[in-house]
C-alpha positions in Angstrom: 18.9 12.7 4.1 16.2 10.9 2.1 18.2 10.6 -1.0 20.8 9.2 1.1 18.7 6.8 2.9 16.7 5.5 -0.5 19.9 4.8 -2.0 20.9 2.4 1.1 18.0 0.9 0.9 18.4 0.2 -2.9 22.3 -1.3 -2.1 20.6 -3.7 0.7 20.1 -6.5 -0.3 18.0 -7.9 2.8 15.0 -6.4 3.5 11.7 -6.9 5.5 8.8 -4.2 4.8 5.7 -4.2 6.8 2.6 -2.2 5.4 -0.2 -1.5 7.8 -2.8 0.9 5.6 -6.2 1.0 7.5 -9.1 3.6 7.1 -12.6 3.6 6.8 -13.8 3.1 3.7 -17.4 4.8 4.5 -15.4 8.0 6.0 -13.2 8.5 2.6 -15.9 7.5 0.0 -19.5 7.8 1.1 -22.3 6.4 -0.9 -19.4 5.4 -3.7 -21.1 2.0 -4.5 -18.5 1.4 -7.3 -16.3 0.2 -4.5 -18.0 -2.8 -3.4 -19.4 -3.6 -6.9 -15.6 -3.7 -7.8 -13.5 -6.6 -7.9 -10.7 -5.5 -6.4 -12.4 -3.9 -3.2 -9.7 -2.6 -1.0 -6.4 -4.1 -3.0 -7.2 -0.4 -4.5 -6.0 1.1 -2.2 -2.6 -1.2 -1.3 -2.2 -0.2 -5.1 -0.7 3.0 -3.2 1.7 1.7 -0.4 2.9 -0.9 -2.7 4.1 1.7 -5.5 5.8 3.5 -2.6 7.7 0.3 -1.7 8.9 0.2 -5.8 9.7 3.6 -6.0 12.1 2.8 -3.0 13.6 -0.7 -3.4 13.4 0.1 -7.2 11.2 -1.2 -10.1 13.5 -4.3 -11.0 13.2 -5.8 -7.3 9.8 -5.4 -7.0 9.4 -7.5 -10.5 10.1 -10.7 -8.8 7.6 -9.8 -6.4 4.6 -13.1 -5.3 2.8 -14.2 -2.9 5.3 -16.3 -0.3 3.9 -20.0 -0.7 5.3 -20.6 2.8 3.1 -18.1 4.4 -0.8 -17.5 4.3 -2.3 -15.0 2.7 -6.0 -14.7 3.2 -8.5 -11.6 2.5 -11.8 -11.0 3.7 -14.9 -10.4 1.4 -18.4 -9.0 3.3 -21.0 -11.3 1.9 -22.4 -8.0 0.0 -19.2 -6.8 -1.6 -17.6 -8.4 -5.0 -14.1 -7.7 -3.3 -11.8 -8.0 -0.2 -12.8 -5.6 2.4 -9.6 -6.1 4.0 -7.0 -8.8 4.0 -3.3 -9.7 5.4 -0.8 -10.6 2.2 2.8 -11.8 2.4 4.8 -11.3 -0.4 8.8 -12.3 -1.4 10.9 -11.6 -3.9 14.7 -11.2 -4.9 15.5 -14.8 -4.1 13.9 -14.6 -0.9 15.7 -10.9 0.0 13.4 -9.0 -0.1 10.0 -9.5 1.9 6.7 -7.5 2.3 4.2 -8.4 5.0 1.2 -6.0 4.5 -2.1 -5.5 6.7 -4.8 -3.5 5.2 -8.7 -2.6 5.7 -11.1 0.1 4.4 -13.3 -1.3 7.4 -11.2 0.3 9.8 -13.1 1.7 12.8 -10.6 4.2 14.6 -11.0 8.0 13.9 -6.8 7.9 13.2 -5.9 6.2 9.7 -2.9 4.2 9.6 -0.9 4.6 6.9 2.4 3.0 7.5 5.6 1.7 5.7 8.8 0.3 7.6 11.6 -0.8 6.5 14.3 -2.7 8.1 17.6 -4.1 6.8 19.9 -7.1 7.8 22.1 -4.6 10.2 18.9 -3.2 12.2 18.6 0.1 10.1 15.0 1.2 10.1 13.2 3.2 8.1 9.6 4.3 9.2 7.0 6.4 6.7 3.5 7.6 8.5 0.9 9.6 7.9 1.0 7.7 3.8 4.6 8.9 3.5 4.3 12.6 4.6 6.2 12.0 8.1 9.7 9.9 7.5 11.7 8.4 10.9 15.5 6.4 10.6 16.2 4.6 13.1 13.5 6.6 15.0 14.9 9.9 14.2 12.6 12.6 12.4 14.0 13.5 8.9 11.0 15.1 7.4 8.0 16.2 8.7 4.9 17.6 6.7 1.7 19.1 8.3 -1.3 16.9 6.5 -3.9 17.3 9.2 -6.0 21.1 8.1 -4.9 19.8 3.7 -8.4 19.2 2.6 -6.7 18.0 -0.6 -3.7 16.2 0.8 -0.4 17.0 -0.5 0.3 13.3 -2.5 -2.9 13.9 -4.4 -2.5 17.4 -5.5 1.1 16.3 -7.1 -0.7 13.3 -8.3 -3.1 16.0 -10.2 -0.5 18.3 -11.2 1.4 15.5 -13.2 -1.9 14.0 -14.6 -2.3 18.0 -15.9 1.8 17.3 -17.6 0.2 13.8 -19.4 -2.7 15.6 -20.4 -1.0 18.8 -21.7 1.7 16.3 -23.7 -0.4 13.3 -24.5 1.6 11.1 -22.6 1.3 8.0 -20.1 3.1 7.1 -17.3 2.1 3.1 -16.0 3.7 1.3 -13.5 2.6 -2.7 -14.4 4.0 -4.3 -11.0 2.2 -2.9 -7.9 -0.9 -3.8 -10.6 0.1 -7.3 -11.5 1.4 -7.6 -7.4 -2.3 -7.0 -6.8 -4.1 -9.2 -9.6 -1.7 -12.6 -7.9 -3.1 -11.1 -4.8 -6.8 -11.6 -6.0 -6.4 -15.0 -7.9 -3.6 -16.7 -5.3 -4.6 -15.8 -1.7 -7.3 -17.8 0.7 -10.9 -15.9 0.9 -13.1 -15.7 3.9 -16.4 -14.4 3.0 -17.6 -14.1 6.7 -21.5 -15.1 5.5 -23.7 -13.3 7.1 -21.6 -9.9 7.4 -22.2 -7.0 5.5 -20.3 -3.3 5.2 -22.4 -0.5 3.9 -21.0 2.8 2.8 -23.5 5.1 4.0 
């Protein structure tokens, strides 16, 4: 059923995708300084949903992927950070096709993460990931369920690991440039607010 739905989704050619990837920063990564000393801040971890979105709509849509000059993107930078704490980015690509309107924070303060991809299509299909992928709904329909809740090492990272063991093992690499390059426009094109005065510690 998911092969079948990912190759609809590639042969649409009108798509809007909405990201909403929340969590809290100090929860996930204690004490990890590197993080606000960095400059990419939390556009690390939207490196993640949008790679899910090219793996799905395909690497040669995603290419043509920037930030939509019609619509503001602005992120948010805590007065002692380097980079954005959290930020709301619209993106469009494909001659205007293809859209991506993402929402994302590492300052989120609910226990529940939100780690959410949906994807609609011109006729009203919809196609909903949670839980970062591991729960998949169309047209609000369960397809694939996976239990993520007692993982200590969730199930995306220790596939992550295992294939970083194949590189190793072969002396390989494996790059994706786009979700990168997605997230550098991000950095250099969108508005800042730098909320003075406001700070986020990761005690």
């Amino acid at each position: 059923e998911w092969g079948n739905q990912q190759q609809q989704l590639h042969n649409h050619q009108d798509i809007e995708i909405s990201i909403a990837w929340k969590e809290s920063c100090a929860k996930w990564h204690p004490g990890q300084t590197w993080i606000a000393e960095s400059k990419l801040g939390a556009l690390d971890m939207l490196i993640n949903p949008i790679s899910m979105v090219e793996e799905i709509v395909g690497r040669e849509r995603m290419a043509s992927m920037t930030l939509d000059a019609a619509k503001s993107s602005m992120v948010v930078i805590p007065r002692n950070w380097n980079g954005p704490i959290s930020g709301t980015v619209c993106l469009v690509g494909d001659s205007g096709l293809l859209t991506v309107h993402a929402d994302f924070a590492w300052d989120y303060q609910d226990d529940a993460d939100v780690w959410t991809i949906s994807f609609e299509s011109r006729d009203g299909s919809v196609m909903n990931l949670y839980d970062g992928g591991a729960q998949l709904k169309i047209d609000g329909v369960d397809v694939a369920r996976a239990e993520t809740a007692t993982d200590i090492l969730r199930p995306e990272y220790e596939t992550l690991y295992e294939r970083f063991v194949e590189l190793v093992a072969t002396k390989e690499s494996e790059v994706r440039a786009t979700p990168l390059r997605i997230v550098n426009d991000i950095l250099e094109e969108a508005g800042v607010s730098s909320h003075e005065g406001a700070e986020y510690t990761l005690a």
